[in-house]
N, C-alpha and C positions, 0 to 999 in steps of 0.2 A: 222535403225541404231542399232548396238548391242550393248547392256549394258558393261561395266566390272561388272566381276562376282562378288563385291560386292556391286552395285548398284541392279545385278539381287539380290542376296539372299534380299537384303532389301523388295522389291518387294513379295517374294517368304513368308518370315517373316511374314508382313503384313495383308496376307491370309491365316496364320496357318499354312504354311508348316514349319517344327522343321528345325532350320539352327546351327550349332556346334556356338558358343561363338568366335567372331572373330573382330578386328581391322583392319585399315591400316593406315600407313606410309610411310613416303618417305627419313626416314632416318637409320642407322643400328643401333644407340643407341638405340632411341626410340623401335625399333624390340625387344631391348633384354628386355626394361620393360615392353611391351605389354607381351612378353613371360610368362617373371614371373605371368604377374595379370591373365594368363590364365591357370596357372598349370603347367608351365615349358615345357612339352612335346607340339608342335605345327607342323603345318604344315607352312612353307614360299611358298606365291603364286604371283609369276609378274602380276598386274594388266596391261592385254594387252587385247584388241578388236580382236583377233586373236586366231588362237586355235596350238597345239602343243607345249603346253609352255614345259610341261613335257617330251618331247623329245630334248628340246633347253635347259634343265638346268634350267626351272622358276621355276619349282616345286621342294621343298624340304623338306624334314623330319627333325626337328633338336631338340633332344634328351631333351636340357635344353636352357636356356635366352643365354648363349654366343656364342652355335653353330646357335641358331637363327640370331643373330647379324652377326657372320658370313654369314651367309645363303644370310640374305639382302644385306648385303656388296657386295657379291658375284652373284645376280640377277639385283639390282639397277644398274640402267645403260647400261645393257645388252641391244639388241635390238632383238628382234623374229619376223622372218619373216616381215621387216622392222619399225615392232611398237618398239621405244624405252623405256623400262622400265623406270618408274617414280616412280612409287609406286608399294610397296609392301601389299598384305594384307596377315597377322597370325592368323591363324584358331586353334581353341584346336583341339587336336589329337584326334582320335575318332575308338575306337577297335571295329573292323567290322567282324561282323556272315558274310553277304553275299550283294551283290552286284545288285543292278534291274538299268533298266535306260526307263523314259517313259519320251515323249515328243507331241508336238501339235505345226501344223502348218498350216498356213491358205491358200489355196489353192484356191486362186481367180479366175483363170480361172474356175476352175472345179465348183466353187461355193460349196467347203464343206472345213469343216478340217480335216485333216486326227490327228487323232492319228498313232503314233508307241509306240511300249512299249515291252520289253527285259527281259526274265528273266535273260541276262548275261550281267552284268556291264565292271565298270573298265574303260569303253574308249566312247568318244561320239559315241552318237547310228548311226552316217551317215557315220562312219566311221566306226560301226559294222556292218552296211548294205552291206556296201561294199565288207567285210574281209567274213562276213559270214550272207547272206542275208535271208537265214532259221531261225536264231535267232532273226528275228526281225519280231514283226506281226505288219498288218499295218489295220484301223480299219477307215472308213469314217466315219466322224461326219455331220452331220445337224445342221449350226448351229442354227436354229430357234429352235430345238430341246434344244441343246445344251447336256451336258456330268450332267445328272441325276445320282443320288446313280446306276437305273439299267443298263445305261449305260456303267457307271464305271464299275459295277461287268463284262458286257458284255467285257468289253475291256481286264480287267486283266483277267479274265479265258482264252481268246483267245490268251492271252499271255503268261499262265503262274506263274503270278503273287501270291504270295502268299494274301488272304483276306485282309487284313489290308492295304495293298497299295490305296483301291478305294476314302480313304480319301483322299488320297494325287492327286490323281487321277480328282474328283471332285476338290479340293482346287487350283490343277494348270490350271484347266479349268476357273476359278474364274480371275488367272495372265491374260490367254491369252484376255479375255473379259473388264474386267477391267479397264487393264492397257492400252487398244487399241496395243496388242502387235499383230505381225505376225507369231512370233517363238516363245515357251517356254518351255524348257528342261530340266531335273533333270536327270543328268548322272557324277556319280552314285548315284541315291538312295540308302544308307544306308538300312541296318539292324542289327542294335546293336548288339553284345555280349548282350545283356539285351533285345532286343527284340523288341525296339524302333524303329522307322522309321527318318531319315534326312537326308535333301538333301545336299553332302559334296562338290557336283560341280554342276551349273546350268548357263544358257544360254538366254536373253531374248533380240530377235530384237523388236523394238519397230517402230507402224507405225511414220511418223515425225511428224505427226497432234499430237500423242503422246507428244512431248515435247513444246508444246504450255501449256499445261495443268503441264507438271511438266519439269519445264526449269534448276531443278537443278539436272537432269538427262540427259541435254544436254553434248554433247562432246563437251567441251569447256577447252583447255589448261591452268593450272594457270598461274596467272597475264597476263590473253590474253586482247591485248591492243584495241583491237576492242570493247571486253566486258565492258572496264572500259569507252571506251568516249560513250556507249552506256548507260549507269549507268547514268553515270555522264550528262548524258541529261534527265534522266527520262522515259530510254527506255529497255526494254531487247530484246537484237538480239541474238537468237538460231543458235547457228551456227551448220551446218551439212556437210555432206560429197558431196554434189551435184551439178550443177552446175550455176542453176535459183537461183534467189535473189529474196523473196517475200518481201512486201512492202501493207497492208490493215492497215482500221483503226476502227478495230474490232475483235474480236476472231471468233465471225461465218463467218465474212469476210477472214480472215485468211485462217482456217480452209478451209473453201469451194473452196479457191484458192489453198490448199495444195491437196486437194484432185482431184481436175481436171489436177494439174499436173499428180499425181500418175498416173490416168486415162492413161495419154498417155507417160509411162514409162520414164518423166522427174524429176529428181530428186533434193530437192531443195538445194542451198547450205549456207541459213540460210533464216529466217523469222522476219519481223518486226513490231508488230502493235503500229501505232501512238497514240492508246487510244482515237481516235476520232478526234484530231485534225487537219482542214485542211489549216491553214493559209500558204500562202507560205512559210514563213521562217522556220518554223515548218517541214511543209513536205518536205524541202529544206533539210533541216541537217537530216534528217530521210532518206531521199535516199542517202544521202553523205556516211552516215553511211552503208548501204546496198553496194554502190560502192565498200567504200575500202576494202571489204573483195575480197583480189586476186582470188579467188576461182569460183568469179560472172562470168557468162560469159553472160548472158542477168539478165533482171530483169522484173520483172512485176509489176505493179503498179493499184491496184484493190481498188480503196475507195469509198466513196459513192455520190452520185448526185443526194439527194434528192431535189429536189424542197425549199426545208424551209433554204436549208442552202444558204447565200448569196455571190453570186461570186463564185460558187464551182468550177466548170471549170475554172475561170480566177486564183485560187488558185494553182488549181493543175497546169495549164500548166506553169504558174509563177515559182513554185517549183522545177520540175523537170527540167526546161531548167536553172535556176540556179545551183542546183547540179551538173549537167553533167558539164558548165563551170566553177565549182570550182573544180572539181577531174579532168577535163579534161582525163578522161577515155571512151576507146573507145567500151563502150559497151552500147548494143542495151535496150532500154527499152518502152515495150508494157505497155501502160496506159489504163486501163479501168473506165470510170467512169461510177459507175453505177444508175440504179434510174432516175428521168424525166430529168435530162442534161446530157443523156449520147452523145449527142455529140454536148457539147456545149464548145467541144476545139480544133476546126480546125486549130489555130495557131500550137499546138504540135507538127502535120504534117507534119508542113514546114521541120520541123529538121531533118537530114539524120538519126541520130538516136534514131528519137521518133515515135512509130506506134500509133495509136488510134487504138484500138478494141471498139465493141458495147455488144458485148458478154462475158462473162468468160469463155466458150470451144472456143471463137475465139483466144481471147487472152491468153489461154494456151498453144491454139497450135502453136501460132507463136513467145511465149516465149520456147519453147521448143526447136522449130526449128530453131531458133537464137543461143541457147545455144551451141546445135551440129555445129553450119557453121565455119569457118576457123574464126581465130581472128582477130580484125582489127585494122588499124591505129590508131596511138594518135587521139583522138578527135578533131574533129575541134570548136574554141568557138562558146559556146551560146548564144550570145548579137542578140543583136537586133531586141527586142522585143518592145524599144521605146520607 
């Protein structure tokens, strides 16, 4: 999932890379006192998940606090390439010697990351690869190796780079690692009138396992009403752009089911952990919650079946076949339980649409292949369990 780029610079910030003095907003007033507290002179940027803002009008230069005002007036609301503007963020203005743009991305098939890196800015580097593919050197990384000081040096001389970038170079190897990102890119890297290095536009997709660990870098729209009855239970649901609904009641449990989806190119389209707990009523309103996000089109259901806990199976299958007969939504959910009852819930079964899996790559791969098949009818009720 891609950051907005003031979530990336936060990121960016964090591990030393220098980021201009910047805010955001969602209104034009506040644009023109942010302006002010930043030295009058700013840049107005559409905070969107999408790129060409600056060819659509999101990007703007505005002199002092009232053309800012303007500026946001005049972006807020806009929509670019269907992401509708909401927020604005004002960056101080920043007089530029010259222009670099280096980036890293993780390349799983291949099993390395490649570095790119540009001695000519100004524009995202996939988009200079494109226009002029000479200007862009492309460098595989190891990452068991990973991007060392000599690395770094190796990467910007092949590029270009003037010496002083390998910091930055190193330090954005630091985001990619870190942060669990897949993407992360600094285009343009700066280089001051003074001689200074920062990054004045950057880029960072983050894996989704990612936002389990930082859920206030989830894409979650204000006042989203899913998030507040999700609160309001004692729960955080990450919602993402996918189409599987997770449902564990752990973070490594989580986690290891986000990533067996990735495995098999399903994407999820939010995450719920119950903090351990498996009473029915409990995992009842936790998968309610997972439902009604419209977005679901299966769901998986991955908690634990250890031995010590009592009734684990008769919890879960109690749970889940109430959920589904209170959202009465007709989508499919793959239960795994795992640990010494994993199948000690034959009743689930019964239900047209509940699967038992034994495995977590069984029940990924038949949450995934649920996701893709045509949509299906209103639910039929769950009763009847006695």
């Amino acid at each position: 999932m891609d950051l907005y780029e003031h979530q990336a610079r936060q990121l960016f910030a964090r591990h030393g890379i220098v980021v201009p003095r910047a805010e955001v907003t969602d209104t034009p007033r506040r644009a023109r006192e942010i302006a002010r507290s930043l030295g009058g002179r700013v840049v107005v940027k559409a905070q969107v998940r999408t790129g060409g803002r600056a060819k659509a009008g999101g990007v703007r230069l505005a002199a002092d606090p009232p053309a800012a005002e303007r500026a946001a007036r005049r972006i807020l609301g806009m929509e670019i390439n269907g992401h509708p503007v909401r927020s604005v963020m004002l960056a101080e203005a920043v007089d530029v010697d010259r222009e670099f743009s280096v980036s890293y991305v993780l390349d799983r098939a291949a099993g390395h990351v490649l570095a790119a890196a540009s001695a000519a800015g100004g524009t995202e580097i996939e988009e200079l690869a494109a226009q002029r593919p000479e200007a862009v050197t492309r460098v595989p990384v190891d990452p068991a190796e990973g991007v060392t000081a000599a690395a770094a040096c190796r990467i910007a001389r092949a590029a270009g780079l003037p010496p002083r970038t390998v910091d930055v170079l190193i330090r954005l190897w630091r985001v990619l690692v870190r942060e669990d990102a897949l993407r992360v890119e600094v285009s343009p890297l700066a280089r001051t009138a003074r001689g200074a290095f920062t990054a004045l536009d950057g880029k960072v997709t983050l894996d989704d396992t990612a936002f389990f660990h930082r859920p206030d870098l989830a894409p979650q729209p204000p006042g989203d009403p899913l998030e507040a009855r999700a609160a309001a239970r004692g729960h955080v649901y990450v919602r993402l752009d996918g189409e599987v609904g997770v449902l564990g009641d752990g973070p490594g449990r989580v986690m290891s089911t986000l990533d067996a989806l990735a495995r098999r190119g399903a994407r999820p389209a939010g995450f719920l952990d119950t903090g351990g707990t498996l009473t029915a009523p409990a995992l009842a309103d936790a998968l309610a919650l997972v439902l009604a996000d419209p977005s679901v089109r299966s769901v998986l259901v991955d908690v634990s079946g250890d031995p010590g806990v009592p009734a684990a199976g008769e919890a879960v299958t109690d749970g889940v076949l109430a959920a589904l007969d209170r959202t009465r939504r007709a989508v499919p959910v793959v239960v795994r339980l795992a640990g010494g009852r994993a199948r000690s819930i034959p009743a689930a079964a019964a239900h047209p649409l509940v699967e038992h899996a034994v495995t977590l790559d069984t029940a990924a791969d038949r949450a995934a292949t649920l996701a893709a098949a045509p949509r299906r009818r209103a639910a039929p009720p769950a009763h009847g369990r006695g």
